[in-house]
C-alpha positions as CSV (number, residue, x, y, z in Angstrom):
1,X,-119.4,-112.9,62.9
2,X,-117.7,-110.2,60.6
3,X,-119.7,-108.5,58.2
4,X,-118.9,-108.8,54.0
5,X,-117.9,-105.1,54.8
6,X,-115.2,-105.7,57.0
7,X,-112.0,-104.4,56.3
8,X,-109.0,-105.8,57.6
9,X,-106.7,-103.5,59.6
10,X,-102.9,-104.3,58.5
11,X,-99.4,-103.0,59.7
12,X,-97.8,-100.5,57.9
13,X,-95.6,-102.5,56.5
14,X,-98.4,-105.3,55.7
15,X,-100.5,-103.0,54.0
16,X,-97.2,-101.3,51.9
17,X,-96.4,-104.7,50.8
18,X,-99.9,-105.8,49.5
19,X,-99.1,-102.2,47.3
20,X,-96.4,-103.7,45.9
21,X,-97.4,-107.4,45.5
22,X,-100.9,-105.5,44.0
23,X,-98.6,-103.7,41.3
24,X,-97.2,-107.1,40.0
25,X,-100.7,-109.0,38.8
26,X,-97.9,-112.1,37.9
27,X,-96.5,-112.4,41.5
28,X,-92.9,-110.6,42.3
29,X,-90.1,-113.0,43.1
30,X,-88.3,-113.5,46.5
31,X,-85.5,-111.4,45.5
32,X,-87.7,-108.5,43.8
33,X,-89.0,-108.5,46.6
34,X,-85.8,-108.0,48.7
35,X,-85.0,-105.5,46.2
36,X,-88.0,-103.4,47.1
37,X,-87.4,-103.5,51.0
38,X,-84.3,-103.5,51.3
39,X,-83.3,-103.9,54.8
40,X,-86.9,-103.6,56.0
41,X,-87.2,-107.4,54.3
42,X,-86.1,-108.9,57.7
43,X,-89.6,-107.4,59.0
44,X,-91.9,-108.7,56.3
45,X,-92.3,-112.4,57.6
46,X,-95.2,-111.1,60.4
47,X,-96.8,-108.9,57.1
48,X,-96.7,-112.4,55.4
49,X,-98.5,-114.1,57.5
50,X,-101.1,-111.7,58.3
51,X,-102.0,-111.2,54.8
52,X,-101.8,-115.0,54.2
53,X,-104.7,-115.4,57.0
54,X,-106.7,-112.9,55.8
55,X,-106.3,-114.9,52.1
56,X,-105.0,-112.2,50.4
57,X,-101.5,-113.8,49.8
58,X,-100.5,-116.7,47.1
59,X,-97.1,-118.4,47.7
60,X,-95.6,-120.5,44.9
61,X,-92.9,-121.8,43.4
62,X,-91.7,-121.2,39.6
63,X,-88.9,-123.4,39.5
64,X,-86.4,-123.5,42.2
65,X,-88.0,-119.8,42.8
66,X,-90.3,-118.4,46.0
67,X,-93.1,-116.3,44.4
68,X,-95.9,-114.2,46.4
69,X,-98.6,-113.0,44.5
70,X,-101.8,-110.6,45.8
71,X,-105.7,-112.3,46.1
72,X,-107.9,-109.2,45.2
73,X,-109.8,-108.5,47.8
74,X,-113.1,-109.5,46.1
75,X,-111.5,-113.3,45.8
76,X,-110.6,-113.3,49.4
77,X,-114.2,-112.4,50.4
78,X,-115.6,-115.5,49.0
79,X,-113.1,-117.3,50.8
80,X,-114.0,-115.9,54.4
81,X,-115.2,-118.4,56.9
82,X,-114.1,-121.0,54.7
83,X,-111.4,-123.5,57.1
């Protein structure tokens, strides 16, 4: 069992874009998002998933558009263990 304490260990890149997604408390769009990485966007989709199973990722939709949005860490402690 992992303690409360237990910090997740992220990729560079993971932990860069949690930063960023961190920075925009209203979620940043798909193509802010592109904006920001440029051509390191093509590497974020192993980053997205990492942070989306440790819960600390949101994806939604605003109209037709793909939205990511950070989980402070606090919220995605109450959430661990929970399946």
């Amino acid at each position: 069992l992992r303690s409360r304490t237990h910090k997740m260990q992220l990729s560079a890149i993971a932990d860069e874009l949690l930063r960023v997604l961190l920075a925009h408390e209203d979620g940043i769009s798909d193509d802010q998002l592109r904006a920001v990485f440029n051509e390191r966007y093509e590497q974020l989709a192993p980053a997205i998933n990492d942070l989306l199973g440790h819960n600390r990722l949101q994806l939604f939709t605003q109209g037709s558009t793909l939205v990511y949005k950070a989980i402070k860490e606090e919220i995605a402690q109450k959430f661990e263990g929970l399946g």
